[in-house]
BALOBA-1460 file (C-alpha; in Angstrom, 3 decimals):
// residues 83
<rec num="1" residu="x" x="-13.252" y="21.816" z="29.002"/>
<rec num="2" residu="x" x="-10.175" y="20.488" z="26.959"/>
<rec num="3" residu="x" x="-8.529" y="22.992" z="24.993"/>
<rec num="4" residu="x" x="-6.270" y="20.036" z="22.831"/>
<rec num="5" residu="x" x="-6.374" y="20.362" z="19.065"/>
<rec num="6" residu="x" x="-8.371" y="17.073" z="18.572"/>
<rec num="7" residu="x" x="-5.489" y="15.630" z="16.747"/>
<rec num="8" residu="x" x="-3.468" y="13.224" z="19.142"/>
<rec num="9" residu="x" x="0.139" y="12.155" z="19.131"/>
<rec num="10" residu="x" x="-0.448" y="9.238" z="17.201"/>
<rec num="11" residu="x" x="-2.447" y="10.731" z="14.309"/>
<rec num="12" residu="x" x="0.269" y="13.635" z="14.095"/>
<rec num="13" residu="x" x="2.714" y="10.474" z="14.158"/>
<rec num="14" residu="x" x="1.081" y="8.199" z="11.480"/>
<rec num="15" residu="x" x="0.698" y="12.002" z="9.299"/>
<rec num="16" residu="x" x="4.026" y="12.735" z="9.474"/>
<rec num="17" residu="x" x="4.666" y="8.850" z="8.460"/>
<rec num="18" residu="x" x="1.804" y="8.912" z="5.270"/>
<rec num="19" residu="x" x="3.685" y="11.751" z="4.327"/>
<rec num="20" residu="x" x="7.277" y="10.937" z="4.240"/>
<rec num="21" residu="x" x="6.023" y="7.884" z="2.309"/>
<rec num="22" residu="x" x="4.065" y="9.721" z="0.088"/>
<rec num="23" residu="x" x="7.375" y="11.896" z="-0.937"/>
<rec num="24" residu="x" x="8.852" y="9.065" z="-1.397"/>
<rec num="25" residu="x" x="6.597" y="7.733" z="-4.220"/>
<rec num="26" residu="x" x="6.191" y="9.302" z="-7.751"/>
<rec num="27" residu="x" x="2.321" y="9.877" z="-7.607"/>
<rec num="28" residu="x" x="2.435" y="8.170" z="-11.052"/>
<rec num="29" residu="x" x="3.087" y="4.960" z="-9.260"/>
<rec num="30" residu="x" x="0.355" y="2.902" z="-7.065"/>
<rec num="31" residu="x" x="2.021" y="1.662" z="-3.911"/>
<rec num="32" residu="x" x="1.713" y="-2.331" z="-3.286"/>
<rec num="33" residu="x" x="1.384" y="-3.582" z="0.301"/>
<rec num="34" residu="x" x="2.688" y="-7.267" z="1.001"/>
<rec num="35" residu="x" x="1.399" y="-9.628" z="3.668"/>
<rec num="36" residu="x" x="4.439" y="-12.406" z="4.293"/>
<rec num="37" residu="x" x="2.994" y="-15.174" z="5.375"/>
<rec num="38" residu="x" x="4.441" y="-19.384" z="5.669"/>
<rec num="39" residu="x" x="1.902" y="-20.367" z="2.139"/>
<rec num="40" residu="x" x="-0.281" y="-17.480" z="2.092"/>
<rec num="41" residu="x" x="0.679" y="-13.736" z="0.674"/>
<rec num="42" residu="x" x="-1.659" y="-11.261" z="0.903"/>
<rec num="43" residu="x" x="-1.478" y="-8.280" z="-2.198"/>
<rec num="44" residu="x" x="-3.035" y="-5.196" z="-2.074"/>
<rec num="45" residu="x" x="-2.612" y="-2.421" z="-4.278"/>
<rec num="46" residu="x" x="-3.527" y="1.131" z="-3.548"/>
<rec num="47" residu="x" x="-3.246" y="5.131" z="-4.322"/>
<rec num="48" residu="x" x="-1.844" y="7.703" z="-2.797"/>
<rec num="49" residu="x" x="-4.296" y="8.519" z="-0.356"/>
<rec num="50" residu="x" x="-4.110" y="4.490" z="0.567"/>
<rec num="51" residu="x" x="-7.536" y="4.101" z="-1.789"/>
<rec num="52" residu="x" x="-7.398" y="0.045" z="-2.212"/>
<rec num="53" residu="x" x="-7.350" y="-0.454" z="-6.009"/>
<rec num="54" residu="x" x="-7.279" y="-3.790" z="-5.734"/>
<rec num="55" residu="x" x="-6.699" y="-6.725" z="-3.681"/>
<rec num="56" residu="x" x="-5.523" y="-10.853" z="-4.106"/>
<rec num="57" residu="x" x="-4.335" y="-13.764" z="-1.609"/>
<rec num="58" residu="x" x="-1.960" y="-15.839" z="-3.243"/>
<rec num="59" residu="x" x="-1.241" y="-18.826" z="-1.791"/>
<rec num="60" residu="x" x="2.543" y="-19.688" z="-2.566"/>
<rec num="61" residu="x" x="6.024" y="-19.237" z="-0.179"/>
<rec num="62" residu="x" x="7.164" y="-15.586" z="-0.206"/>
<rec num="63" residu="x" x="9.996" y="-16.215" z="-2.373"/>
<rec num="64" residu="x" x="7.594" y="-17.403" z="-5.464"/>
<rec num="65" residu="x" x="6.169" y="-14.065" z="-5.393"/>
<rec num="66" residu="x" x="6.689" y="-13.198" z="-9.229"/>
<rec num="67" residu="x" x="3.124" y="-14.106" z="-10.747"/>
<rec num="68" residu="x" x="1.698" y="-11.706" z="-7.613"/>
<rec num="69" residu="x" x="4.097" y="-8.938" z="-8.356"/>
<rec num="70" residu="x" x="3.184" y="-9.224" z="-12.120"/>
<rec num="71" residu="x" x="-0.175" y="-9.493" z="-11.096"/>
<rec num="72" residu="x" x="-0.221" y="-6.200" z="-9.173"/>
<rec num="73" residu="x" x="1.718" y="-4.497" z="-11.855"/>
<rec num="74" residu="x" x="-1.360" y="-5.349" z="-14.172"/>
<rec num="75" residu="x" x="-3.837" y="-3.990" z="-11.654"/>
<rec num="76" residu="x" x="-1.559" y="-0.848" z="-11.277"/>
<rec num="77" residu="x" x="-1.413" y="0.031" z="-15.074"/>
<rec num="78" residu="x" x="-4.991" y="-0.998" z="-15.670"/>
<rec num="79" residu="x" x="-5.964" y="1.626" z="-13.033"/>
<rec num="80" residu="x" x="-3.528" y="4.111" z="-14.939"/>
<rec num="81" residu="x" x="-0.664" y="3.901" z="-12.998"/>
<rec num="82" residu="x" x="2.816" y="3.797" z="-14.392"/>
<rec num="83" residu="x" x="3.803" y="0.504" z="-12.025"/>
């Protein structure tokens, strides 16, 4: 019979992580997650509880990233977000 919490190292580990980043963030603010790729960038924007609120491939070299950024921005505010 195991007597362990049920929680392993790694989920204390990625916890601890979600909520350093979490402090980080103004809860007013969605959180955008960025994909680098050679031509294709993947977007996706999401809460604090890492809820996707949206999501977009752009295809376009990582340092042409402006339209996506705006383009998340849009998806942040229109989901009542500050940015």
């Amino acid at each position: 019979m195991s007597h362990g919490s049920g929680v392993s190292r790694g989920d204390r580990n990625r916890n601890a992580r979600l909520s350093r980043l979490r402090a980080a963030v103004p809860t007013v603010n969605a959180v955008v997650g960025i994909d680098l790729a050679d031509r294709k960038q993947m977007l996706v924007v999401t809460d604090h509880d890492s809820k996707v609120l949206a999501r977009r491939t752009f295809r376009c070299k990582a340092w042409d990233l402006g339209s996506a950024l705006d383009w998340a921005a849009e998806r942040a505010e229109a989901k009542g977000f500050a940015g």
